[in-house]
C-alpha positions as protocol buffer text, in pm:
chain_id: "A"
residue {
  index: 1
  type: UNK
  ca { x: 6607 y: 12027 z: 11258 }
}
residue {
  index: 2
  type: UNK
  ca { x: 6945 y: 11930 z: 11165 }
}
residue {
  index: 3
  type: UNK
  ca { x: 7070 y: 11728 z: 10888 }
}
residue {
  index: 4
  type: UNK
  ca { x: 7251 y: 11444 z: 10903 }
}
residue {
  index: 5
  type: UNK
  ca { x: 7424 y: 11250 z: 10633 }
}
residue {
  index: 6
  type: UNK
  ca { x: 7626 y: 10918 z: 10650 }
}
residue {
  index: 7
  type: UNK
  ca { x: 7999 y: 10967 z: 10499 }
}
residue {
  index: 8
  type: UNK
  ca { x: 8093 y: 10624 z: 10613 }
}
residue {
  index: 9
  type: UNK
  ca { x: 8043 y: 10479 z: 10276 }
}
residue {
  index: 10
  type: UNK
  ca { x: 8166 y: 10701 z: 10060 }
}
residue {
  index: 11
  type: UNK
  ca { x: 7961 y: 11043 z: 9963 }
}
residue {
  index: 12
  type: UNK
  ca { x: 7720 y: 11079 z: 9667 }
}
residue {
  index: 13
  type: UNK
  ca { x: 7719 y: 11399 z: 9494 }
}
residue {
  index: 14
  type: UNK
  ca { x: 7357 y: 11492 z: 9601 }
}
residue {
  index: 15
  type: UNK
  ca { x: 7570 y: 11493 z: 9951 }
}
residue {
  index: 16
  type: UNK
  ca { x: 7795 y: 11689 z: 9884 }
}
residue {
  index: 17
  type: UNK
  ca { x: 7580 y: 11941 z: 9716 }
}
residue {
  index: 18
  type: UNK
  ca { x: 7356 y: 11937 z: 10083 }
}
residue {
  index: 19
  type: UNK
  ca { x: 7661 y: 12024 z: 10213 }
}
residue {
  index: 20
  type: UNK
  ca { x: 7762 y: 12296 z: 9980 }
}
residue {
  index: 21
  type: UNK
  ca { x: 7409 y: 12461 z: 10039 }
}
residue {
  index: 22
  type: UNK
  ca { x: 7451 y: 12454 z: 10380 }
}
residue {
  index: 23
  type: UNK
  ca { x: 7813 y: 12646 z: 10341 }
}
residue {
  index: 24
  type: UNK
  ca { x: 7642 y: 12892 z: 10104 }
}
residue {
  index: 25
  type: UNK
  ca { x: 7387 y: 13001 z: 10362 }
}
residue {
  index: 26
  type: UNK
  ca { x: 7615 y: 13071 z: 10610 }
}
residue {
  index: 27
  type: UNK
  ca { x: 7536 y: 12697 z: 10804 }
}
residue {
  index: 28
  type: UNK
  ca { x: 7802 y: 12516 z: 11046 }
}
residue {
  index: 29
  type: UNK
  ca { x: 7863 y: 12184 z: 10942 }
}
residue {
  index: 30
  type: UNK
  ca { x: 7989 y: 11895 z: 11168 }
}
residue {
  index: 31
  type: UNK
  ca { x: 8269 y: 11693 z: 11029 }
}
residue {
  index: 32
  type: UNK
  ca { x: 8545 y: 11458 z: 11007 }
}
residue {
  index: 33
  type: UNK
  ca { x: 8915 y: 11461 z: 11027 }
}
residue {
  index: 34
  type: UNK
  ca { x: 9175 y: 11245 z: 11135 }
}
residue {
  index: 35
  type: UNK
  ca { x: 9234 y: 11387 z: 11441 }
}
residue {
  index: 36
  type: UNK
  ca { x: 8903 y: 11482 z: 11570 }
}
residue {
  index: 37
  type: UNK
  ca { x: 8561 y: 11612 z: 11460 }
}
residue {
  index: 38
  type: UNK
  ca { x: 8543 y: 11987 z: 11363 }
}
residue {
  index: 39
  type: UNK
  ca { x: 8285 y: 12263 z: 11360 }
}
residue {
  index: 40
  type: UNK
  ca { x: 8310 y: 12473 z: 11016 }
}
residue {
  index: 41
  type: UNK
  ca { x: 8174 y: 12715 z: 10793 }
}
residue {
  index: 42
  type: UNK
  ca { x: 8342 y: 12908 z: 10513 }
}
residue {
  index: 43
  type: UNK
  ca { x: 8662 y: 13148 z: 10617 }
}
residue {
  index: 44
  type: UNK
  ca { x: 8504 y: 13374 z: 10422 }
}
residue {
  index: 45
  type: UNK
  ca { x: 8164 y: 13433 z: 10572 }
}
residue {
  index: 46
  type: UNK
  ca { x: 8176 y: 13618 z: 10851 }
}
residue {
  index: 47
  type: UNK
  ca { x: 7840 y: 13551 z: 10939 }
}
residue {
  index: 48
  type: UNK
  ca { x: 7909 y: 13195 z: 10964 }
}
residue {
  index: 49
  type: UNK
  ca { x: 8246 y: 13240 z: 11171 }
}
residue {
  index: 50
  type: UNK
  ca { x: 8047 y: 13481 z: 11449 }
}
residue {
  index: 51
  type: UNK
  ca { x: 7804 y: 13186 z: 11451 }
}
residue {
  index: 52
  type: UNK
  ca { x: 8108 y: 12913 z: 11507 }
}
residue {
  index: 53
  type: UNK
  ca { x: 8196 y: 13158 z: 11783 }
}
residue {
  index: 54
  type: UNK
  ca { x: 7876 y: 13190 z: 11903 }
}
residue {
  index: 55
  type: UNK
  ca { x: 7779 y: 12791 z: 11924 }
}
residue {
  index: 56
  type: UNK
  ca { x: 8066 y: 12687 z: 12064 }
}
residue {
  index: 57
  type: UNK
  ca { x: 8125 y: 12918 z: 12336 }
}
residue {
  index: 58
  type: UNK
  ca { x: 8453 y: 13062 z: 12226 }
}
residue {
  index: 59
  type: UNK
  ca { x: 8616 y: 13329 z: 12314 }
}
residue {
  index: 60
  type: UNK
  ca { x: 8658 y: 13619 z: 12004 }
}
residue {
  index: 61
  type: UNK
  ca { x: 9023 y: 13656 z: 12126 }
}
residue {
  index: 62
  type: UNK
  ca { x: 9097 y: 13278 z: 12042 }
}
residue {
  index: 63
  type: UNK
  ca { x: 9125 y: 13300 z: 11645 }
}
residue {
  index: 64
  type: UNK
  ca { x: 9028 y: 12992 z: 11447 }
}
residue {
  index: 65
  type: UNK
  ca { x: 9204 y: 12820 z: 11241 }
}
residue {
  index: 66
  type: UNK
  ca { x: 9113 y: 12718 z: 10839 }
}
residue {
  index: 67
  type: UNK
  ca { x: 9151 y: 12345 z: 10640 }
}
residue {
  index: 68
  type: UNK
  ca { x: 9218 y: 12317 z: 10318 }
}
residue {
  index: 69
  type: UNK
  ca { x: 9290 y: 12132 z: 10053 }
}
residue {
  index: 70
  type: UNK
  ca { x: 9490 y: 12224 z: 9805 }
}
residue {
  index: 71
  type: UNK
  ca { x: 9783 y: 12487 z: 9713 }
}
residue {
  index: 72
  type: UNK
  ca { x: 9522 y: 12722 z: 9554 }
}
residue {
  index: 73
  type: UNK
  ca { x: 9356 y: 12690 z: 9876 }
}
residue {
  index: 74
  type: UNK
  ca { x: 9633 y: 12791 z: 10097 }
}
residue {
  index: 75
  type: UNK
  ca { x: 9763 y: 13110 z: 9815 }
}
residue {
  index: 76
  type: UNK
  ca { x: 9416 y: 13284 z: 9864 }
}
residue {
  index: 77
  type: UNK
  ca { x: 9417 y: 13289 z: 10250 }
}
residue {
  index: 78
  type: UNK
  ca { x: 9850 y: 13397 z: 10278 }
}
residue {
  index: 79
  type: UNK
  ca { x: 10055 y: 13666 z: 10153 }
}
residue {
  index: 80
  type: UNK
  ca { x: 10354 y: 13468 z: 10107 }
}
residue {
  index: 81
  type: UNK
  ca { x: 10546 y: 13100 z: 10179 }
}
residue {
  index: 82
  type: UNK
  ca { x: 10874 y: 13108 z: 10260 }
}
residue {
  index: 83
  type: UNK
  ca { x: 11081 y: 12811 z: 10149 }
}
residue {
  index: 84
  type: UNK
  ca { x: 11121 y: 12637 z: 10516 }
}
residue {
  index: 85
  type: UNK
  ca { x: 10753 y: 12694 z: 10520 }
}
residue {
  index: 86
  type: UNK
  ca { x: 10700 y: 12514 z: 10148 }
}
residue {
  index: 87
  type: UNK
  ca { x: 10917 y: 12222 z: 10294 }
}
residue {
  index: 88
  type: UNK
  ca { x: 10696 y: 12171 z: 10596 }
}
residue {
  index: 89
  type: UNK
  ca { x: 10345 y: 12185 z: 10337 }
}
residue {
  index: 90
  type: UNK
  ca { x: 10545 y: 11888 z: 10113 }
}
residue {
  index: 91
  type: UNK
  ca { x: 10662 y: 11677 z: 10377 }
}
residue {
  index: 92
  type: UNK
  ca { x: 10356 y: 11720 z: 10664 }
}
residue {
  index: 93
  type: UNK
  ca { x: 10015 y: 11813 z: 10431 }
}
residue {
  index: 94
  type: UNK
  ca { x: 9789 y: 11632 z: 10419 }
}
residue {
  index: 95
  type: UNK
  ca { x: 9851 y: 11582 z: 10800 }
}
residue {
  index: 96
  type: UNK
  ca { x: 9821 y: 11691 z: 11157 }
}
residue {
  index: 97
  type: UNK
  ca { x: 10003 y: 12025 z: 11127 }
}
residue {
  index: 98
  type: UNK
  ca { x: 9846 y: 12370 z: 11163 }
}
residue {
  index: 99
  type: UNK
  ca { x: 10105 y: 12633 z: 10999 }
}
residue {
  index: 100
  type: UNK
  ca { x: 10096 y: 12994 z: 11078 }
}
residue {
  index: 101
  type: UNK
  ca { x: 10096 y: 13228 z: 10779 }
}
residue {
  index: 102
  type: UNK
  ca { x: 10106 y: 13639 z: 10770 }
}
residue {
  index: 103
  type: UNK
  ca { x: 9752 y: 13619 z: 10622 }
}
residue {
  index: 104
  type: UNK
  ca { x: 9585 y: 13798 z: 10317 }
}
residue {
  index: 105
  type: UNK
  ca { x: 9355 y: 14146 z: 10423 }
}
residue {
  index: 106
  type: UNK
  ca { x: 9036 y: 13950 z: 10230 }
}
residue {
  index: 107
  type: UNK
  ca { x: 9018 y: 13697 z: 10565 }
}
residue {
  index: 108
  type: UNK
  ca { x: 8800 y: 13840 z: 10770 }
}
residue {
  index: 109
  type: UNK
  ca { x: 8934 y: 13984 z: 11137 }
}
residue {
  index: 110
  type: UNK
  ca { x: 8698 y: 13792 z: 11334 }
}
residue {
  index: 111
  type: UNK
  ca { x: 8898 y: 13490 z: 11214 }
}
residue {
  index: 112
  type: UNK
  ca { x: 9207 y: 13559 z: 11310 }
}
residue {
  index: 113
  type: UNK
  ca { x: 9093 y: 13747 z: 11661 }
}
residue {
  index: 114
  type: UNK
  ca { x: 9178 y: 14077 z: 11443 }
}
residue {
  index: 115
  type: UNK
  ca { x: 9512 y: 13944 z: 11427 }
}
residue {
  index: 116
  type: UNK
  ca { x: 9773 y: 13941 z: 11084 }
}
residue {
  index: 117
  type: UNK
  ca { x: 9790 y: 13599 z: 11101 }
}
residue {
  index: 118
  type: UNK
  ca { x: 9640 y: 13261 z: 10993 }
}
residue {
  index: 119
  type: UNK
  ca { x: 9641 y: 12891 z: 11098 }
}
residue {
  index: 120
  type: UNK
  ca { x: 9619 y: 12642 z: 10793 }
}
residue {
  index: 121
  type: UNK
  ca { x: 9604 y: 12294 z: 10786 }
}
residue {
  index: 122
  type: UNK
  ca { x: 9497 y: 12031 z: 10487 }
}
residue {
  index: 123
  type: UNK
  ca { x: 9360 y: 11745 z: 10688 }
}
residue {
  index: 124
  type: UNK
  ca { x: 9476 y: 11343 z: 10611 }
}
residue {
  index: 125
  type: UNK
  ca { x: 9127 y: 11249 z: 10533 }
}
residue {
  index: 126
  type: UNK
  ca { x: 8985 y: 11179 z: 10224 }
}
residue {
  index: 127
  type: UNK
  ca { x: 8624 y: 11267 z: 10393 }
}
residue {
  index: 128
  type: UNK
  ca { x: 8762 y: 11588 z: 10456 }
}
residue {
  index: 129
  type: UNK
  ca { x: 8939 y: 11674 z: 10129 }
}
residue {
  index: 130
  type: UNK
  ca { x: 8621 y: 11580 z: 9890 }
}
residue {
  index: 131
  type: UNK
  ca { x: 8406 y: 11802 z: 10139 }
}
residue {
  index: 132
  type: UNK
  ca { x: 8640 y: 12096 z: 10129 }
}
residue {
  index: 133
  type: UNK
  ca { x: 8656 y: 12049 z: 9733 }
}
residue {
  index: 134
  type: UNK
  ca { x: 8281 y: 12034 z: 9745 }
}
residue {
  index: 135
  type: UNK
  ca { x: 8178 y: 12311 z: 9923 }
}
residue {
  index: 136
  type: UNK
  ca { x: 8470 y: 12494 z: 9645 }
}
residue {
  index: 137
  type: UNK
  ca { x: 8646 y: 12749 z: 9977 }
}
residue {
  index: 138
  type: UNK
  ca { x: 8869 y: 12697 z: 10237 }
}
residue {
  index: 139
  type: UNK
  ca { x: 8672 y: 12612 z: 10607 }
}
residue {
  index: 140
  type: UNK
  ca { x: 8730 y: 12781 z: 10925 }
}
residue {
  index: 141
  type: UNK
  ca { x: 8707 y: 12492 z: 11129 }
}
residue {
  index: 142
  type: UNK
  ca { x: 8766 y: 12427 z: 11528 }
}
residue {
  index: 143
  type: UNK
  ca { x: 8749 y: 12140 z: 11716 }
}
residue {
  index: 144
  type: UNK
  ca { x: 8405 y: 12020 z: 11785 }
}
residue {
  index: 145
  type: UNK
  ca { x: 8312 y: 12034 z: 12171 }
}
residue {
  index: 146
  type: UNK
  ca { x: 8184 y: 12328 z: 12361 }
}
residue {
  index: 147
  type: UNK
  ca { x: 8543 y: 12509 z: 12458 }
}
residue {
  index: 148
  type: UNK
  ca { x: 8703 y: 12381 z: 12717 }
}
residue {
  index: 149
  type: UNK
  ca { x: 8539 y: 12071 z: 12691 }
}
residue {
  index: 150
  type: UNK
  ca { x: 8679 y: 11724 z: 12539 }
}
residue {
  index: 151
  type: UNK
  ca { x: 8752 y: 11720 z: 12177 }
}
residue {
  index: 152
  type: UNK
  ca { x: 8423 y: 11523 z: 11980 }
}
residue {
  index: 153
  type: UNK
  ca { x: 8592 y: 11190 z: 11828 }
}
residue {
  index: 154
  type: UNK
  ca { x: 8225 y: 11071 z: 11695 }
}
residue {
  index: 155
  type: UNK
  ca { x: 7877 y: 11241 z: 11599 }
}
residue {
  index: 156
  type: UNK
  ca { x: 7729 y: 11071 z: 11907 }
}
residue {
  index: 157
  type: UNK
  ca { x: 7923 y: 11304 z: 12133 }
}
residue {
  index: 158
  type: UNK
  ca { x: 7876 y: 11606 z: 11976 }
}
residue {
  index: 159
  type: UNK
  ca { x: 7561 y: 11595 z: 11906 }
}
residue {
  index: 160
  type: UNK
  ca { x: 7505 y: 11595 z: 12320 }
}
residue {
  index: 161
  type: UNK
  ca { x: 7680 y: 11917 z: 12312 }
}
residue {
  index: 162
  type: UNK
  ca { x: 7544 y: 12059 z: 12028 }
}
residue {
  index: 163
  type: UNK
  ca { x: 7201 y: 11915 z: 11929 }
}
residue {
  index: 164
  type: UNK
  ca { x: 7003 y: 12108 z: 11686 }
}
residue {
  index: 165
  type: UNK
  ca { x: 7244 y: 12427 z: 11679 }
}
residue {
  index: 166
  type: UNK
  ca { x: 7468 y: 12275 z: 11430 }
}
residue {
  index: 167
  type: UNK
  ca { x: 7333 y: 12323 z: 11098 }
}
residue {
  index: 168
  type: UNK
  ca { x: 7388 y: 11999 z: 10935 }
}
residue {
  index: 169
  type: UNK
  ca { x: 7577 y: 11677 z: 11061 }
}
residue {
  index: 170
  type: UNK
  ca { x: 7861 y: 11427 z: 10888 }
}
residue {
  index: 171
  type: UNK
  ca { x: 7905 y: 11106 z: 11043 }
}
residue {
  index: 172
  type: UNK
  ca { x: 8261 y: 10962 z: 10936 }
}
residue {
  index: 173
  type: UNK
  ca { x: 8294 y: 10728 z: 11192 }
}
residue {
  index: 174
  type: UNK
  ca { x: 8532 y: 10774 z: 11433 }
}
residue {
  index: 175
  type: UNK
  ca { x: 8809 y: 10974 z: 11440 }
}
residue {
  index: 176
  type: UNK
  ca { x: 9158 y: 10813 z: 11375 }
}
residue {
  index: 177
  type: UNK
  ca { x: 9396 y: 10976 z: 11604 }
}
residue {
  index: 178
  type: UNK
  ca { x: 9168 y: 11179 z: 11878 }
}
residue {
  index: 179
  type: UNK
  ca { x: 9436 y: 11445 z: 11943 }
}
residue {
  index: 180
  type: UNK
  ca { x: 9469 y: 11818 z: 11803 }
}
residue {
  index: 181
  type: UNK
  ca { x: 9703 y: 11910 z: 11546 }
}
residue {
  index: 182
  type: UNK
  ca { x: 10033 y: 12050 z: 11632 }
}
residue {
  index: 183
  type: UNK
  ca { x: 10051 y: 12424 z: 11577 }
}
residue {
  index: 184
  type: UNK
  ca { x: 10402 y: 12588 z: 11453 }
}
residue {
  index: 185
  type: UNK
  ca { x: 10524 y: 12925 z: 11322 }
}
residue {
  index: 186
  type: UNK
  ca { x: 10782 y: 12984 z: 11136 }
}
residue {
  index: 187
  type: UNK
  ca { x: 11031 y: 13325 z: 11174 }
}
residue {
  index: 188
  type: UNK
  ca { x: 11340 y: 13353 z: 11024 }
}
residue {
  index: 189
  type: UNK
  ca { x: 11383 y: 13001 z: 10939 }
}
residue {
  index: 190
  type: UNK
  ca { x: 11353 y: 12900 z: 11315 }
}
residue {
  index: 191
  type: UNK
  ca { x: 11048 y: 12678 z: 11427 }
}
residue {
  index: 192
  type: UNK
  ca { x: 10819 y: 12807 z: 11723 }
}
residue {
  index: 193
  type: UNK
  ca { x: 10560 y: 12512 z: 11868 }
}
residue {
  index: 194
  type: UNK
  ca { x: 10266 y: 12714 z: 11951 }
}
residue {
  index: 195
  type: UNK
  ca { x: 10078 y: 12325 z: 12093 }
}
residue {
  index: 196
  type: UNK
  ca { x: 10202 y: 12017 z: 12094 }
}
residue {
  index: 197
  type: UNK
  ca { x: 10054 y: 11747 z: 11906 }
}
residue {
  index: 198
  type: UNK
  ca { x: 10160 y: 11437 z: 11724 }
}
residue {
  index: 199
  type: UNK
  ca { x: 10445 y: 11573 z: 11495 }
}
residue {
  index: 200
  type: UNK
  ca { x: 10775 y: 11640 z: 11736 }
}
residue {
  index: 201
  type: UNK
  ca { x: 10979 y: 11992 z: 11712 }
}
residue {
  index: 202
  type: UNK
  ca { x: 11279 y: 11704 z: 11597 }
}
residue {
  index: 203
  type: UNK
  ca { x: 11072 y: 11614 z: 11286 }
}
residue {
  index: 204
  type: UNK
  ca { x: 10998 y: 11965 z: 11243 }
}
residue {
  index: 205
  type: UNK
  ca { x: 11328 y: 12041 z: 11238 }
}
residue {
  index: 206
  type: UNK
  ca { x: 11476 y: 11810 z: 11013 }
}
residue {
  index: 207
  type: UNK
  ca { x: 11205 y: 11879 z: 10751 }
}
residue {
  index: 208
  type: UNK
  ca { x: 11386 y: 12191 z: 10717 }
}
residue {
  index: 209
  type: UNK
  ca { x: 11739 y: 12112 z: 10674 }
}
C-alpha cells in the first residue's frame, strides 16, 4: 500500500523523514513542482532509477533528468560550469529550466541513457526544495504520467496511472504552471533549445550577454 502524505499545509519533520526512508530504500516518490508533478528517487541509486524506468514505461534511451537544490547539489552531479552557464543558474534557478552539464563518472549510466551528460534543474517550489533538502541527494525526477501520456498536474491523476506502484505519494495541490521545463545546452557560449517551455531562447540569450 502506498503512502500518502498532505504537503498542502506545510510539512512536519516526521514527513519528511517518511520521505527520506522511502529515498533510502530505493522507493519512488510522487511529488510537486511548479510545473507539474514528478516521479523520483535518488540519482544515485540505480536501483531506484531502473524502477522509475520501469513504472513509467520509459524508454532506457530517454535519460532522465535530476532536481536540485542547491550549488552543492549541482557540483556533485557536473564536472564543470562555464560562466554563460553560471549566469543562466543566477538568473533562471529556482525555475523552469533544465541545463545540460558534461556530467561527473559517479552518476550512474542508466541516468543519463549511458550518455556524458546531465539535465539539472532546481525547481521554484518551496515543497520541492525542503523535500530535496530532506531526503539530503539530488532526485532523478521525470514527469509523472505513464510516457507518452499527459503530464500529472494533481495526485488525483496520477494516482489513476500509477496506483499502488509508486512507493509513497505527496499531495501539493495543484501544480502552478502545468507545462515542462525548457531544456537548453550550452557549447561554446551559444544556446541550443533542446524543448521548448516557458523561458524563450530571447531571455536565454540576454541572460548571457
Amino acid at each position: 500500500m502506498s503512502l500518502f502524505i498532505d504537503f498542502k499545509d506545510g510539512i512536519s519533520k516526521s514527513e519528511l523523514e517518511m520521505s527520506k526512508e522511502t529515498i533510502d530504500n530505493n522507493g519512488i516518490l510522487v511529488f510537486p513542482t511548479e510545473t507539474v508533478y514528478a516521479l523520483g528517487t535518488s540519482a544515485f541509486n540505480e536501483e531506484g532509477i531502473k524502477k522509475l524506468f520501469e513504472i513509467k514505461n520509459r524508454p532506457l534511451s530517454n535519460p532522465i533528468s535530476v532536481l536540485v537544490s542547491d550549488m552543492t547539489m549541482i557540483r556533485s552531479l557536473v564536472k564543470n560550469i562555464s560562466p554563460s552557464e553560471e549566469k543562466l543558474i543566477e538568473k533562471f534557478f529556482p525555475g523552469p529550466l533544465t541545463i545540460v552539464f558534461d556530467k561527473k563518472d559517479t552518476v550512474p549510466d542508466v541516468l543519463t541513457a549511458g550518455e556524458d551528460t546531465i539535465g539539472i534543474r532546481m525547481p521554484d517550489n518551496e515543497l520541492s526544495l525542503k523535500l530535496i533538502r530532506g531526503t539530503k541527494t539530488p532526485l532523478a525526477a521525470t514527469s509523472a504520467n505513464i510516457s507518452g501520456k499527459e503530464s500529472g498536474t494533481n495526485i488525483e491523476m496520477i494516482k489513476e496511472d500509477f496506483g499502488n506502484l509508486v512507493d509513497c505519494y505527496i499531495d501539493g495541490g495543484e501544480s502552478q504552471i502545468g507545462i515542462a521545463s525548457t531544456v537548453v545546452r550550452v557549447e561554446e557560449d551559444k544556446i541550443k533549445v533542446l524543448r521548448e517551455g516557458t523561458i524563450t531562447k530571447e531571455e536565454l540569450e540576454e541572460a548571457i550577454l
